[in-house]
N, C-alpha and C positions, 0 to 999 in steps of 0.2 A: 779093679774096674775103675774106681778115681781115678788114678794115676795116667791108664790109656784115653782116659776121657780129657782128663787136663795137657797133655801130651800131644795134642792135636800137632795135624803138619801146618804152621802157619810162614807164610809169604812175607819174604824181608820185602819192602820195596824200595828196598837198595841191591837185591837179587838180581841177574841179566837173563834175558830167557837166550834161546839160541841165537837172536839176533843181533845179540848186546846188549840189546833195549831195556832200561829197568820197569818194573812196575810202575813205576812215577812217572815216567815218561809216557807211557803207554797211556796211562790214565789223563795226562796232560792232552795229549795230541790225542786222542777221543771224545776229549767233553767238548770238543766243538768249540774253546774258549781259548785257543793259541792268538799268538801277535794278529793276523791277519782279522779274524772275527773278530777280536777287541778293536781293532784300526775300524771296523766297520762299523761298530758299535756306536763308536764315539764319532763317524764322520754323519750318521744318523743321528745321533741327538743333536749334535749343530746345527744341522739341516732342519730340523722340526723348529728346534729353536728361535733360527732365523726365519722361517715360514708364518711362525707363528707371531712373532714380531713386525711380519710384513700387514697381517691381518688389518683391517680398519678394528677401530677400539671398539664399537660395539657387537663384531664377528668374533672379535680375541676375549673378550670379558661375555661370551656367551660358551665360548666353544672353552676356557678356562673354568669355569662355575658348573661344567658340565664331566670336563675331563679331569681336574682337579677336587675338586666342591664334590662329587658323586649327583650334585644335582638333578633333577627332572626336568624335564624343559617348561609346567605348569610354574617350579621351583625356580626359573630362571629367570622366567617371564615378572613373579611377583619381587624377587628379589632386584632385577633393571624397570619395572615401573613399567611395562609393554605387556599388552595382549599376547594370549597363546603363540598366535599365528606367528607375530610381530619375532619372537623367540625363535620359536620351529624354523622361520624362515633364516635367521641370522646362522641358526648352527648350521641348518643345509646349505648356503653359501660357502662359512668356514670351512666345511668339510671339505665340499668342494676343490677351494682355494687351495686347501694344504694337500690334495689327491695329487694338484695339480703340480703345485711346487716338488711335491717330494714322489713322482712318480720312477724317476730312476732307480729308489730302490726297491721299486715295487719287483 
């Protein structure tokens, strides 16, 4: 009973199924993480990046202490020295701003 239990059928993923295709491959070109996604990946972070650096400084160091920081916006508000509102309002701007910049890859 060991023996047929240790004896399992296991899959080389250097094996070809009928289509050539190894296991590796298969597994590469399913997780959604081939050239093309990574290209997009990375042309999306740039793009935040540079949105984000487009920000005026008191929308980028709200909408950063928020998105970075895990902050509150009450947390925001005491950490820039500004009222609630004065907060609330700066990150609903930034959001805004960056919906706006980075709407293409919406």
């Amino acid at each position: 009973v060991d023996h047929l239990r240790t004896a399992k059928h296991h899959t080389s993923l250097d094996a070809s199924d009928d289509d050539a295709r190894t296991l590796a491959d298969t597994l590469v070109a399913d997780s959604g993480f081939g050239p093309v996604r990574q290209l997009q990946s990375r042309e999306q972070a740039a793009a935040l990046i540079a949105a984000v650096e487009q920000l005026p400084l008191e929308q980028r160091e709200a909408f950063l202490l928020q998105a970075e920081g895990d902050l509150s916006v009450q947390e925001i508000a005491e950490a820039t020295g500004v009222n609630f509102e004065t907060a609330k309002s700066r990150l609903r701007y930034a959001r805004a701003s960056l919906r706006q910049h980075l709407k293409e890859f919406a």
